[in-house]
C-alpha positions as CSV (number, residue, x, y, z in Angstrom):
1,X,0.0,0.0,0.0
2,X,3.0,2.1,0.7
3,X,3.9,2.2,-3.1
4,X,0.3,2.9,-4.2
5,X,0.3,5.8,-2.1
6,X,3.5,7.5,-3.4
7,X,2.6,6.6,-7.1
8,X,-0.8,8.1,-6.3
9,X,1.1,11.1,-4.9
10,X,3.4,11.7,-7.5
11,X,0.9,11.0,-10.7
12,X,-1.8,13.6,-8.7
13,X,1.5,16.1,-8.9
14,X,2.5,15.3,-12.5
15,X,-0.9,16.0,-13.6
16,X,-1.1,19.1,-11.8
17,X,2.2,20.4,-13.7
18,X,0.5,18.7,-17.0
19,X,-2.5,20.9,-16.8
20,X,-1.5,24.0,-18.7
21,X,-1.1,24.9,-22.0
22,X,2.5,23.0,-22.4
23,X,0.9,20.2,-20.8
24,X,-2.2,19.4,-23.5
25,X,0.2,20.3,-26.3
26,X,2.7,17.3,-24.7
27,X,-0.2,14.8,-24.3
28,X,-2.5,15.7,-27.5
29,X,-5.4,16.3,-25.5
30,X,-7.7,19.5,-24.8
31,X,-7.4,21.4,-21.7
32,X,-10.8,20.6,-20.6
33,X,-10.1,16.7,-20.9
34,X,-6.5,17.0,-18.7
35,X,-8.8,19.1,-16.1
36,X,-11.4,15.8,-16.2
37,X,-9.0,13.2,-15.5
38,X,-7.6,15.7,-13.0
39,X,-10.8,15.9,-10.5
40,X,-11.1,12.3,-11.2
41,X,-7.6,11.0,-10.2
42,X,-8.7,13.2,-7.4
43,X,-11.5,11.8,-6.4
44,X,-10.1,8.0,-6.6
45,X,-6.5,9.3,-4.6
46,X,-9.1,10.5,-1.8
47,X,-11.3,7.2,-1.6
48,X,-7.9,5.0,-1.9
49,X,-6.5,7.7,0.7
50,X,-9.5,7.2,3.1
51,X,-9.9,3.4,2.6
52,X,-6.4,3.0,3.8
53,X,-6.6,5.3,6.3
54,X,-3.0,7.2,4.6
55,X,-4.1,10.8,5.7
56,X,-1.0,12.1,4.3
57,X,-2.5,11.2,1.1
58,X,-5.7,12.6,2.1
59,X,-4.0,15.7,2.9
60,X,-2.7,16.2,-0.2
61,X,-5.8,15.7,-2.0
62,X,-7.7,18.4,0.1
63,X,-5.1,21.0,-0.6
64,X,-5.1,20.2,-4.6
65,X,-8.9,20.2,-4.7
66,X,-9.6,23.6,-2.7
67,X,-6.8,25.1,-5.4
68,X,-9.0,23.8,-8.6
69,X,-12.0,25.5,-6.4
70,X,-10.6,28.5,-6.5
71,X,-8.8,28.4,-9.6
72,X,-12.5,27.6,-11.4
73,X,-14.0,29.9,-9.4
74,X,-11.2,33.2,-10.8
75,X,-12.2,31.5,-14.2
76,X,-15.9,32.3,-14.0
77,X,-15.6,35.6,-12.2
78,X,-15.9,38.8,-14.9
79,X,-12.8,40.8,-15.2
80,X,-12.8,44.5,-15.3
């Protein structure tokens, strides 16, 4: 469990690097696809992270998920 936990850990960060503009020209993918399999690795890292009780893990999942919050939620807001 130890090593799903740090490949979890370092694939979450990888995609969070991968999500620009550089990133979706790398992969050959859109942006809005890389931020879909984003929240989703999400999602599983934090039930994985819960089910084995590695609150490390959990931690780190949190903290990338209140950053796409707010990074969605400067996207919608109108700009002067």
């Amino acid at each position: 469990m130890k090593y799903l936990a740090i490949a979890l850990l370092l694939g979450l960060l990888a995609l969070r690097l991968l999500r620009g503009r550089w990133g979706s020209r790398f992969l050959g993918v859109s942006g809005r696809v890389l931020d879909i399999i984003y929240v989703a690795v999400l999602v599983i890292a934090g039930v994985a992270a819960v089910a084995t009780k590695y609150w490390l893990l959990l931690a780190l999942v949190v903290v990338l998920l209140v950053l796409r919050i707010i990074e969605a939620a400067r996207s919608r807001t109108p700009r002067d």
